[in-house]
N, CA and C atoms as an extended XYZ file, in Angstrom:
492
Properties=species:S:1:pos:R:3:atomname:S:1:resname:S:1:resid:I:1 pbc="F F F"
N        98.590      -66.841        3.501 N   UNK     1
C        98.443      -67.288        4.871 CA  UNK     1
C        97.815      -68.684        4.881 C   UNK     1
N        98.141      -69.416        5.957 N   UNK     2
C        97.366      -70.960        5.866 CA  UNK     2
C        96.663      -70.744        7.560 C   UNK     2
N        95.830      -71.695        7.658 N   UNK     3
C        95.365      -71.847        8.737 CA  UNK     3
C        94.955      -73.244        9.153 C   UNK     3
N        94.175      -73.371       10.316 N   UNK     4
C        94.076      -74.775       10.836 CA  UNK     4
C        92.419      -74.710       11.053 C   UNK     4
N        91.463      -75.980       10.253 N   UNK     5
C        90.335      -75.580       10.679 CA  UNK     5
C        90.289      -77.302       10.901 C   UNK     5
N        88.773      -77.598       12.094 N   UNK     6
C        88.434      -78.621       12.656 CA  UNK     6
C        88.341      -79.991       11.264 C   UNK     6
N        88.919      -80.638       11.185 N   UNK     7
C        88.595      -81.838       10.103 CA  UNK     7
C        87.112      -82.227       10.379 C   UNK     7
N        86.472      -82.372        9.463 N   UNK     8
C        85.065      -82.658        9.125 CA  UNK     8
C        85.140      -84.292        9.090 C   UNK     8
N        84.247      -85.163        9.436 N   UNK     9
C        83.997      -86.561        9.533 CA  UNK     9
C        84.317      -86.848        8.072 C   UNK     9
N        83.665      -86.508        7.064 N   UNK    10
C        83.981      -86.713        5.483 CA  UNK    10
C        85.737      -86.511        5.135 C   UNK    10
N        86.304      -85.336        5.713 N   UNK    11
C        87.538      -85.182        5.549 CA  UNK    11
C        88.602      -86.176        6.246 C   UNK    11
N        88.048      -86.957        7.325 N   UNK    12
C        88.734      -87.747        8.303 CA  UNK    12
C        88.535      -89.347        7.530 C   UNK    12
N        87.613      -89.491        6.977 N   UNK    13
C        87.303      -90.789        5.762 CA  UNK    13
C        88.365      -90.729        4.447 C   UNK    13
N        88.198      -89.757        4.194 N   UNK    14
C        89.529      -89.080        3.054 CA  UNK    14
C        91.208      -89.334        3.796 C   UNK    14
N        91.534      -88.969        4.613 N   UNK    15
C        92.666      -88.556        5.692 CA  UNK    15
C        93.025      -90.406        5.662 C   UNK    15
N        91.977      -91.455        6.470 N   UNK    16
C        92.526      -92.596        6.655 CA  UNK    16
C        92.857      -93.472        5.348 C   UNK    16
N        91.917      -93.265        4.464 N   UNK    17
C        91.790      -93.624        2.991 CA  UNK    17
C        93.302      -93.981        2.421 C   UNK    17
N        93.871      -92.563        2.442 N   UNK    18
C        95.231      -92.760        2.164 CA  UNK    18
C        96.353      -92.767        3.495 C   UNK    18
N        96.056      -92.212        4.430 N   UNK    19
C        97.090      -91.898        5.621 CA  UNK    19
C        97.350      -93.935        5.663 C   UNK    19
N        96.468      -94.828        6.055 N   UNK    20
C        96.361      -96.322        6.062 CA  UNK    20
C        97.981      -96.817        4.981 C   UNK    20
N        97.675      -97.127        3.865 N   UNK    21
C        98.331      -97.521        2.871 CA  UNK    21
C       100.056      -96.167        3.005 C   UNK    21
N        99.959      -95.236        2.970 N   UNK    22
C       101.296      -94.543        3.161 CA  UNK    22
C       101.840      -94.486        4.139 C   UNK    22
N       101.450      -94.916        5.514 N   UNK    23
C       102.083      -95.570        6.336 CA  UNK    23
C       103.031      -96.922        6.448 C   UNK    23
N       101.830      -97.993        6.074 N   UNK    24
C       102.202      -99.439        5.472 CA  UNK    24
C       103.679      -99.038        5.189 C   UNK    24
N       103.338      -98.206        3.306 N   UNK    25
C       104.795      -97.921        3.201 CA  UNK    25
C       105.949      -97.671        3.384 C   UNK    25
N       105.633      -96.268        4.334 N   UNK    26
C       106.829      -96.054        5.048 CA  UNK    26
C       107.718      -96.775        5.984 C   UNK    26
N       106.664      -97.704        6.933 N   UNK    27
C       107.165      -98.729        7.200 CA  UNK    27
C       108.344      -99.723        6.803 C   UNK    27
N       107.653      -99.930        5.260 N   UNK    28
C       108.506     -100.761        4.793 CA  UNK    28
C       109.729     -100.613        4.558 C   UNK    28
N       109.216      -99.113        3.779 N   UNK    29
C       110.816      -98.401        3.558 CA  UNK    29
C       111.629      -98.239        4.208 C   UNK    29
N       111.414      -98.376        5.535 N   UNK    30
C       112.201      -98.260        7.043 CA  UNK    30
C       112.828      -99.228        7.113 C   UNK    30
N       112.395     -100.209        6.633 N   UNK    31
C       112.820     -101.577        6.893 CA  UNK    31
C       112.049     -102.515        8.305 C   UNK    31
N       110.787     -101.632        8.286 N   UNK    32
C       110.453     -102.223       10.228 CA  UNK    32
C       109.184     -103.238        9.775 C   UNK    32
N       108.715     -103.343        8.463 N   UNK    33
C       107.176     -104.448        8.307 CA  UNK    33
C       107.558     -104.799        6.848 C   UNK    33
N       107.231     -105.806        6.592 N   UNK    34
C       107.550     -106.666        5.300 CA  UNK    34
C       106.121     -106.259        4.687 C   UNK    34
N       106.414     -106.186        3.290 N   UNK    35
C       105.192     -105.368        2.356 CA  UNK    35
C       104.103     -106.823        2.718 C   UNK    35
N       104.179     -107.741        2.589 N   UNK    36
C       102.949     -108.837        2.803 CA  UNK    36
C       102.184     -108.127        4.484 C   UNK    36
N       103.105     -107.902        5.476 N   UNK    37
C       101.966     -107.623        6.996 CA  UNK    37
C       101.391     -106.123        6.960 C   UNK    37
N       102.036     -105.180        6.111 N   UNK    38
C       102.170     -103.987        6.141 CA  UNK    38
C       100.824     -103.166        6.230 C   UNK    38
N        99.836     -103.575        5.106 N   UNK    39
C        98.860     -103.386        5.292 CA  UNK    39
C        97.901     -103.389        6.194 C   UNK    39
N        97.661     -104.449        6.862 N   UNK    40
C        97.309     -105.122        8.207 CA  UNK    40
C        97.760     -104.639        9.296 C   UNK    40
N        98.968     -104.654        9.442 N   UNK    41
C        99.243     -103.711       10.177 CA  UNK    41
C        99.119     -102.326       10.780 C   UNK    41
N        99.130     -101.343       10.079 N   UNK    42
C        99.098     -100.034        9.535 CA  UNK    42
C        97.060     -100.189        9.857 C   UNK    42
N        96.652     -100.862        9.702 N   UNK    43
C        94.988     -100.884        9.721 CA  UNK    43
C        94.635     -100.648       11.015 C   UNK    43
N        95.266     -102.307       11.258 N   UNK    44
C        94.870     -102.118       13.042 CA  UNK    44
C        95.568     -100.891       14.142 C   UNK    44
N        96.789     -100.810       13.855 N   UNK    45
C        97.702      -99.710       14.493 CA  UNK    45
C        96.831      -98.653       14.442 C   UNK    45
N        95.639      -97.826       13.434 N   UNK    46
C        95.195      -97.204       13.501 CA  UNK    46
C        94.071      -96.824       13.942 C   UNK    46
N        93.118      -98.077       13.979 N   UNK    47
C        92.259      -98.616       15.037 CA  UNK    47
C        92.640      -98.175       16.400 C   UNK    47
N        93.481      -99.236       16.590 N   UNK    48
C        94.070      -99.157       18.328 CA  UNK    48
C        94.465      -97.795       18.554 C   UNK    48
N        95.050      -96.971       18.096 N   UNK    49
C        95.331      -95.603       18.136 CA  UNK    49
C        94.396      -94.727       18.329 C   UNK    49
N        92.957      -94.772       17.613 N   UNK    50
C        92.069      -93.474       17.246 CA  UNK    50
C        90.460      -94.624       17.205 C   UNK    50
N        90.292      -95.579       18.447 N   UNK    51
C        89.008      -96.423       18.493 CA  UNK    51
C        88.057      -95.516       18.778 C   UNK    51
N        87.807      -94.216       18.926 N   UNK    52
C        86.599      -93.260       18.747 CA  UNK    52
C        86.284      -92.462       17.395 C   UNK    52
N        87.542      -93.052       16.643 N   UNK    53
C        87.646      -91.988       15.155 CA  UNK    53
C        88.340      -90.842       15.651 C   UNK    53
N        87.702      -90.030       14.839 N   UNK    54
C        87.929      -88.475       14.870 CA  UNK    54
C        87.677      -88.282       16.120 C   UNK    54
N        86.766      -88.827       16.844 N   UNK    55
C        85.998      -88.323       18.239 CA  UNK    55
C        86.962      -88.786       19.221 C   UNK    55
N        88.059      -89.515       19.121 N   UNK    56
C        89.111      -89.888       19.804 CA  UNK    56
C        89.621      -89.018       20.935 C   UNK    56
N        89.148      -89.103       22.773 N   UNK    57
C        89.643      -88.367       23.124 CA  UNK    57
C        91.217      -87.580       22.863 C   UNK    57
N        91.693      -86.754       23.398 N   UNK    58
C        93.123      -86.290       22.893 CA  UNK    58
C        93.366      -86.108       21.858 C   UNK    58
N        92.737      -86.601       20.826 N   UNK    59
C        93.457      -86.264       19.474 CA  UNK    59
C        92.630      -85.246       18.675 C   UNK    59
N        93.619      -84.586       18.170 N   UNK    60
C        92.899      -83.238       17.448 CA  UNK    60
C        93.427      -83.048       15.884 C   UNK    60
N        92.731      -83.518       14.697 N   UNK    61
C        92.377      -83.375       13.773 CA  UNK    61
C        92.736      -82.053       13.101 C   UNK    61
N        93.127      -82.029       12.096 N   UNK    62
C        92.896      -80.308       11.791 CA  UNK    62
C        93.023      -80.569        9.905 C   UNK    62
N        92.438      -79.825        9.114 N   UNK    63
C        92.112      -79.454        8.081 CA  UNK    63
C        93.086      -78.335        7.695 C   UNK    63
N        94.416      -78.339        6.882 N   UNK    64
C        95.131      -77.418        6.475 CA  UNK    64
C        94.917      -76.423        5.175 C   UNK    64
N        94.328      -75.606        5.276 N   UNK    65
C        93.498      -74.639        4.503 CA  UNK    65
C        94.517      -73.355        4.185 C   UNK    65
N        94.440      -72.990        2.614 N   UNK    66
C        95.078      -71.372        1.988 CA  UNK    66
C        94.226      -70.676        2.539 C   UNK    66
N        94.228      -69.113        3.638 N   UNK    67
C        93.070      -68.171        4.516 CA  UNK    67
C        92.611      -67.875        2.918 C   UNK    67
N        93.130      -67.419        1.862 N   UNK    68
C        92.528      -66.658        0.791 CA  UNK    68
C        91.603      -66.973        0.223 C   UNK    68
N        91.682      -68.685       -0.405 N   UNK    69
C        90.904      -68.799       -1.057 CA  UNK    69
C        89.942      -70.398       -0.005 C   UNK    69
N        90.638      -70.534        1.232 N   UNK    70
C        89.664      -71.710        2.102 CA  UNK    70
C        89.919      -72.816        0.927 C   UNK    70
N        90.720      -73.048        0.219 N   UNK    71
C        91.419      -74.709       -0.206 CA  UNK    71
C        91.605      -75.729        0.442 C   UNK    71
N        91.033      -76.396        0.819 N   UNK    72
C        91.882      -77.717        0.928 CA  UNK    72
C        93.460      -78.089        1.387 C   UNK    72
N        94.306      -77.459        1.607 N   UNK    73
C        96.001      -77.797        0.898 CA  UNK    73
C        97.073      -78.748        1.866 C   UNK    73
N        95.986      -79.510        2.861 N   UNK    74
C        96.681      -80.528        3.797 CA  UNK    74
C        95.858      -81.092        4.714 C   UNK    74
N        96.540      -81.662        5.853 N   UNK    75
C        96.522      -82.046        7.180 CA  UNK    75
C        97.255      -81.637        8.622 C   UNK    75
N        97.037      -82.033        9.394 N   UNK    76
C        97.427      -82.238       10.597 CA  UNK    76
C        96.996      -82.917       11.678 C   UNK    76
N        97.825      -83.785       12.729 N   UNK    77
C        97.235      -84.586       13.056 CA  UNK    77
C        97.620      -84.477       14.898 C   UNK    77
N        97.250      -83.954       15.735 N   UNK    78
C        98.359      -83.832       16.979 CA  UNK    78
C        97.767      -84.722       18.103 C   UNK    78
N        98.378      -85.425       19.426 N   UNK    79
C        97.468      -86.107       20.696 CA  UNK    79
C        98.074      -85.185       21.457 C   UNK    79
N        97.488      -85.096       22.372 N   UNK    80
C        97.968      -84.125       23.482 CA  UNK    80
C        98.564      -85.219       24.292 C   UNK    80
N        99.912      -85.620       24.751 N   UNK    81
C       100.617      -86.276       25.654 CA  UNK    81
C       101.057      -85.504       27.104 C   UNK    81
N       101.501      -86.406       27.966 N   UNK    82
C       102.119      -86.355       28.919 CA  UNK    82
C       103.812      -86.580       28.875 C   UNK    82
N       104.267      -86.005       28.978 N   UNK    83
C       106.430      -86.052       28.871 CA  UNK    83
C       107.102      -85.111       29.582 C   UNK    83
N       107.898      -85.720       30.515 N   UNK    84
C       108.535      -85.643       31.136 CA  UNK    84
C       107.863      -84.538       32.441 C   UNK    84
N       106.596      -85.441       33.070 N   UNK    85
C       106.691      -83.922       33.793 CA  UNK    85
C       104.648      -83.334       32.897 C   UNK    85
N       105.502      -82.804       31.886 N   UNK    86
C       104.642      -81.795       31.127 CA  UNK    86
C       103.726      -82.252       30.119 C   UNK    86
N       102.483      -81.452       29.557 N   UNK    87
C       101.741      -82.079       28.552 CA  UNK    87
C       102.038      -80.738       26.942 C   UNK    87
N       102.297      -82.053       26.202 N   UNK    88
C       102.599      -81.543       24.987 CA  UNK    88
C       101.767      -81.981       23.705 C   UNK    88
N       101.960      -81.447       22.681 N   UNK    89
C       101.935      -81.890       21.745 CA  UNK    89
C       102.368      -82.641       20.573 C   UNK    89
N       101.852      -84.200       20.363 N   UNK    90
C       103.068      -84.823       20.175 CA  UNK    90
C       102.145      -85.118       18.253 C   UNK    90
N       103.069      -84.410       17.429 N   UNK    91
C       102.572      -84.724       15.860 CA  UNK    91
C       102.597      -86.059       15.392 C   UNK    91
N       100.874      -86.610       15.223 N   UNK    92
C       101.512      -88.092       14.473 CA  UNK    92
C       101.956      -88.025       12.897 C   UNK    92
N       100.718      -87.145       12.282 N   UNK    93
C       100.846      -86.871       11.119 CA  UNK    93
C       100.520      -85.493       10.312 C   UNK    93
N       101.572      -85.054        9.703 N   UNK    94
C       101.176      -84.006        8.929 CA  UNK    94
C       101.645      -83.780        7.383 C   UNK    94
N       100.668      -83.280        6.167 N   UNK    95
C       101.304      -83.611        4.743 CA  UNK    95
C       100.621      -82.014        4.226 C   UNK    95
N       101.245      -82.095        3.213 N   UNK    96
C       100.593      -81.043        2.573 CA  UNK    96
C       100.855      -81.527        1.033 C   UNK    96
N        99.361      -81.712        0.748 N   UNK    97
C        99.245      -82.105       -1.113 CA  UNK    97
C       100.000      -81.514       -1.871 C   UNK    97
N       100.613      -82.722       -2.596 N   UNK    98
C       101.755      -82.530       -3.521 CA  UNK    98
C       101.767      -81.017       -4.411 C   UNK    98
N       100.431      -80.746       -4.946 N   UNK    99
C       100.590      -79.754       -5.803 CA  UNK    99
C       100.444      -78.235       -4.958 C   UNK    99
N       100.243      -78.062       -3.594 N   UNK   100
C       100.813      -76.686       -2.934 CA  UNK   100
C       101.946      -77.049       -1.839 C   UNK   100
N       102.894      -78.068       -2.146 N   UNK   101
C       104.140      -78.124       -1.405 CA  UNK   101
C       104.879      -77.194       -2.128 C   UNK   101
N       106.247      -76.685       -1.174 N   UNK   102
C       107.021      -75.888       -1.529 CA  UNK   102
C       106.688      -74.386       -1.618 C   UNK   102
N       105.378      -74.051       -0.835 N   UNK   103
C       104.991      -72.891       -1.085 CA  UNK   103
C       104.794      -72.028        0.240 C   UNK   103
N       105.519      -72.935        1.214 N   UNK   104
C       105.072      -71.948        2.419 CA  UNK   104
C       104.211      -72.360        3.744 C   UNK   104
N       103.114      -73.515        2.774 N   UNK   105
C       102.019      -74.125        3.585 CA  UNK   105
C       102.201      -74.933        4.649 C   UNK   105
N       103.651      -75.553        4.752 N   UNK   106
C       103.705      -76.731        6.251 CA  UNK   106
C       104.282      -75.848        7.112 C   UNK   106
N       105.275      -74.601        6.656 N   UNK   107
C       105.780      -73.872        7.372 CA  UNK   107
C       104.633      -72.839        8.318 C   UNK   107
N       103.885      -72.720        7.533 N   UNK   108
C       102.900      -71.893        8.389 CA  UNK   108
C       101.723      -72.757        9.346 C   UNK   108
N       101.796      -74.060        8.448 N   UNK   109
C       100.682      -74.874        9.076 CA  UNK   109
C       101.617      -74.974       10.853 C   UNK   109
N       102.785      -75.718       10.709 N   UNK   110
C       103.346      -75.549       12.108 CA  UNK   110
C       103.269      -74.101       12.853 C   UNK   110
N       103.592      -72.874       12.088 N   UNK   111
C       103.420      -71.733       13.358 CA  UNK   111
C       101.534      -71.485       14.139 C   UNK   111
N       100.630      -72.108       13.044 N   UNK   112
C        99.434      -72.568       13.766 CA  UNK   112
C        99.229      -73.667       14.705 C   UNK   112
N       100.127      -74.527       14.860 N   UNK   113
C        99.968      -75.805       15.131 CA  UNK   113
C       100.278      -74.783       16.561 C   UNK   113
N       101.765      -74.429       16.964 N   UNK   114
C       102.538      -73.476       18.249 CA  UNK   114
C       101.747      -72.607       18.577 C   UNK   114
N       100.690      -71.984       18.112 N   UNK   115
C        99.891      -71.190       18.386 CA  UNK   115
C        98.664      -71.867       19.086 C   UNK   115
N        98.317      -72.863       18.321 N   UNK   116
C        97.378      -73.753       19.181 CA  UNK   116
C        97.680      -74.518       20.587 C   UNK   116
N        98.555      -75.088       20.499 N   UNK   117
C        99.089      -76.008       21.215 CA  UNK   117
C        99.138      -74.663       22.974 C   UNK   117
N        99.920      -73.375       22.309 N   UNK   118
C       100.051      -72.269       23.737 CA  UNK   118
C        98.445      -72.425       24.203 C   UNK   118
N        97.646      -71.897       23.127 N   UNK   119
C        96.096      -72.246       23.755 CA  UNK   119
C        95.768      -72.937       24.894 C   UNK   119
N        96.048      -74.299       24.828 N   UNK   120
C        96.103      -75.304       25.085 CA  UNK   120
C        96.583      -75.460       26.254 C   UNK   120
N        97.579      -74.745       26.356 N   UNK   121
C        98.249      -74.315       27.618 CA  UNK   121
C        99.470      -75.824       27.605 C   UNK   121
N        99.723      -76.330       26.449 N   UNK   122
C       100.791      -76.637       26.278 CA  UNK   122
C       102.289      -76.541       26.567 C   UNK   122
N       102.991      -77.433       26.551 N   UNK   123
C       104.616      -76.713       26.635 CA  UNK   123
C       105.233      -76.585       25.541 C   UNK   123
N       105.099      -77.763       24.725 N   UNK   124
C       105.913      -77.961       23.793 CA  UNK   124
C       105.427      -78.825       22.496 C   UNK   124
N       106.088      -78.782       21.329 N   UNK   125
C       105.604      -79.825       20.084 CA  UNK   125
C       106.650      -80.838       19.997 C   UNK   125
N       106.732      -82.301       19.760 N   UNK   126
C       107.034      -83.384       19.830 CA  UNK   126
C       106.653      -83.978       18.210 C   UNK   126
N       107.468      -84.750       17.575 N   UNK   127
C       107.327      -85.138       16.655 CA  UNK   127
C       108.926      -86.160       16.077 C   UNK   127
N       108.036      -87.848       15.508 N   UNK   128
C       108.857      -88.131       14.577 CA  UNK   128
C       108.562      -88.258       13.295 C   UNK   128
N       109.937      -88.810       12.692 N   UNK   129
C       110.410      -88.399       11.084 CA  UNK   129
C       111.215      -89.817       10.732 C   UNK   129
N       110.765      -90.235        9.737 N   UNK   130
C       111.749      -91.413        8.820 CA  UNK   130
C       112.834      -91.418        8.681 C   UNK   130
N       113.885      -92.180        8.718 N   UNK   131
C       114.928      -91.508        8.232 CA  UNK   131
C       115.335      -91.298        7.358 C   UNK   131
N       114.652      -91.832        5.931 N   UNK   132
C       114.001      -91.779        4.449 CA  UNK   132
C       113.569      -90.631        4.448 C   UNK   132
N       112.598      -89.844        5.323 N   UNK   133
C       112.441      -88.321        4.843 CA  UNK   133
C       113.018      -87.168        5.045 C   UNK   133
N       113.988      -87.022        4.190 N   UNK   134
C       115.088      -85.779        4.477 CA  UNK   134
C       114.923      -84.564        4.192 C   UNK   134
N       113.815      -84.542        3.285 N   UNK   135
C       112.780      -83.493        3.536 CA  UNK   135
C       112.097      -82.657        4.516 C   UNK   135
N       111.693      -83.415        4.956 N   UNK   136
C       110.915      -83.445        6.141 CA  UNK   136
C       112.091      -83.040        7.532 C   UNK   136
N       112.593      -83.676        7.557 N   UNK   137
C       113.915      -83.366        8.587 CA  UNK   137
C       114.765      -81.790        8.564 C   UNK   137
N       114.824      -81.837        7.165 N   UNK   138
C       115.080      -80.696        6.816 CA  UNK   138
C       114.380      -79.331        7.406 C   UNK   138
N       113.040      -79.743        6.932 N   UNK   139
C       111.835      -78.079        7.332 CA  UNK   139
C       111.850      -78.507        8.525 C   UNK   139
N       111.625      -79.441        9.431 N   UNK   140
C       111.791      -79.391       10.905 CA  UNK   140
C       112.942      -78.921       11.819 C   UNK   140
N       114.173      -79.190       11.552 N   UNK   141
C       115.426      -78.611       11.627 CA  UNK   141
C       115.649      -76.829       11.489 C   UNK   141
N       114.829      -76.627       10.266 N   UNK   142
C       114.960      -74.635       10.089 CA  UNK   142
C       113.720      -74.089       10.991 C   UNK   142
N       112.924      -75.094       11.085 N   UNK   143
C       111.456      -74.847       11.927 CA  UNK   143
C       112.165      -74.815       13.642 C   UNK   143
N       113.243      -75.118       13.669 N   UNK   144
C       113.292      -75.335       15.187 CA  UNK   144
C       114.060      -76.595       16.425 C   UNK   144
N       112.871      -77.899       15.314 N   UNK   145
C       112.875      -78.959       16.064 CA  UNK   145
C       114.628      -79.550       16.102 C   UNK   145
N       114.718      -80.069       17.554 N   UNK   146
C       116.013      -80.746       17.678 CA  UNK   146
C       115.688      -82.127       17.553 C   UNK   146
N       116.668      -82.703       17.575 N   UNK   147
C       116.812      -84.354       17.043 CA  UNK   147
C       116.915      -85.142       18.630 C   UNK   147
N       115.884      -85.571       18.980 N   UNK   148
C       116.523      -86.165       20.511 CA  UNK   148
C       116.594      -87.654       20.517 C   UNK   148
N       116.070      -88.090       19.353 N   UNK   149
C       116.516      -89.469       19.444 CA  UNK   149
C       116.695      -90.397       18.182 C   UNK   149
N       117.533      -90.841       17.654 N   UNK   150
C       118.042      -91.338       16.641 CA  UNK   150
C       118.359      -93.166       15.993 C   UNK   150
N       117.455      -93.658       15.730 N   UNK   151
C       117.658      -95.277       15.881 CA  UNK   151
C       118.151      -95.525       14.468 C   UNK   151
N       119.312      -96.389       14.266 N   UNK   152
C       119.635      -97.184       13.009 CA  UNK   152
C       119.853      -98.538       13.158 C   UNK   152
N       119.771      -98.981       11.881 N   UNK   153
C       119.728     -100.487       11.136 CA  UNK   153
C       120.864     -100.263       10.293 C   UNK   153
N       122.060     -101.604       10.596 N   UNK   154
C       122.363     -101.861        9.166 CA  UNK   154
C       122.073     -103.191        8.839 C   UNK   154
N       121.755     -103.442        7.794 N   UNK   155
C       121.528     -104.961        7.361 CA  UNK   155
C       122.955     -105.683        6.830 C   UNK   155
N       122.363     -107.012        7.165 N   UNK   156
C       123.494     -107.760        7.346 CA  UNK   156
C       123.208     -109.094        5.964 C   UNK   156
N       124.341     -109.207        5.147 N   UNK   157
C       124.056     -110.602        3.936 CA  UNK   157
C       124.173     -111.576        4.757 C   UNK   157
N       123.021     -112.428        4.345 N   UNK   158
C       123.019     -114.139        4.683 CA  UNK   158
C       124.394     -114.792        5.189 C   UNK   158
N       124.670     -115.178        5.945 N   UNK   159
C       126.112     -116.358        6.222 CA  UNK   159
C       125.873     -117.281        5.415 C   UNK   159
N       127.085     -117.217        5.096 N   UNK   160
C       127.434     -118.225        3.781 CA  UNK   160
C       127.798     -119.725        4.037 C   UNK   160
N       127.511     -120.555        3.832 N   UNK   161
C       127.642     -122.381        4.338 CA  UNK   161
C       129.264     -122.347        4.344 C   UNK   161
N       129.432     -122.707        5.568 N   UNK   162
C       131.236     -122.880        6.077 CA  UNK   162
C       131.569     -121.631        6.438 C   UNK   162
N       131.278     -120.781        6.581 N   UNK   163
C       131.961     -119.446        7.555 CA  UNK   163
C       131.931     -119.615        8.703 C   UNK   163
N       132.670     -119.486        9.413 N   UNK   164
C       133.252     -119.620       10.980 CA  UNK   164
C       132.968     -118.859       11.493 C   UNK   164
């Protein structure tokens, strides 16, 4: 069984530590920030996002824990929004450490997340995905989630001197 417990200030120092820099990345990989702003970016974006920290009204933190043995074995990250109408839950970030992926743990971490969120008196969970993570798309897809909005890039080679 996994569960969802309150992220601790120490755990939320840990969380930006790396959440900061694997953002940057993903970014890049997207093709949406050039690795030189990426960093910088990704810093302040997170600032402006969460300027109380952890204490950030709306946003709720969570510590992804094995019930058996109280491990460690992730994150979660949710704001409570306003859409269409209704207030939901909209996921910025959620991971589960490399060495207990594949075991069950994001799948259950989300049926806690739906369980919380009803609490809450919620409607619904909201969440995006890379289009680099097909993974991820994947367990969200058998989890439920529909695809409501879809943006692509194709890149284009330099024009060549004398093309019309």
């Amino acid at each position: 069984m996994t569960i969802l417990t309150p992220m601790t200030e120490p755990e939320f120092a840990i969380y930006l530590a790396k959440a900061i820099p694997e953002f940057a990345q993903d970014k890049v990989d997207a093709g949406q920030w050039s690795a030189g702003e990426a960093l910088e970016l990704s810093r302040s974006g997170y600032a402006e996002m969460l300027p109380q920290g952890l204490a950030t009204p709306d946003n709720v933190f969570f510590t992804v824990r094995d019930a058996a043995t109280q491990e460690d074995v992730g994150m979660l990250w949710f704001a409570v929004q306003a859409r269409a109408g209704q207030r939901i839950a909209y996921v910025y970030d959620v991971y589960i450490h490399a060495e207990h992926q594949r075991k069950g743990h994001a799948s259950r971490a989300f049926a806690a997340l739906d369980e919380e969120a009803r609490q809450r008196g919620l409607t619904g969970v909201a969440l995006h995905v890379f289009g680099h993570n097909t993974g991820a798309q994947a367990l969200y897809h058998k989890l439920g989630y529909a695809t409501t909005n879809i943006n692509m890039f194709k890149p284009l080679a330099p024009a060549t001197c004398g093309s019309t």
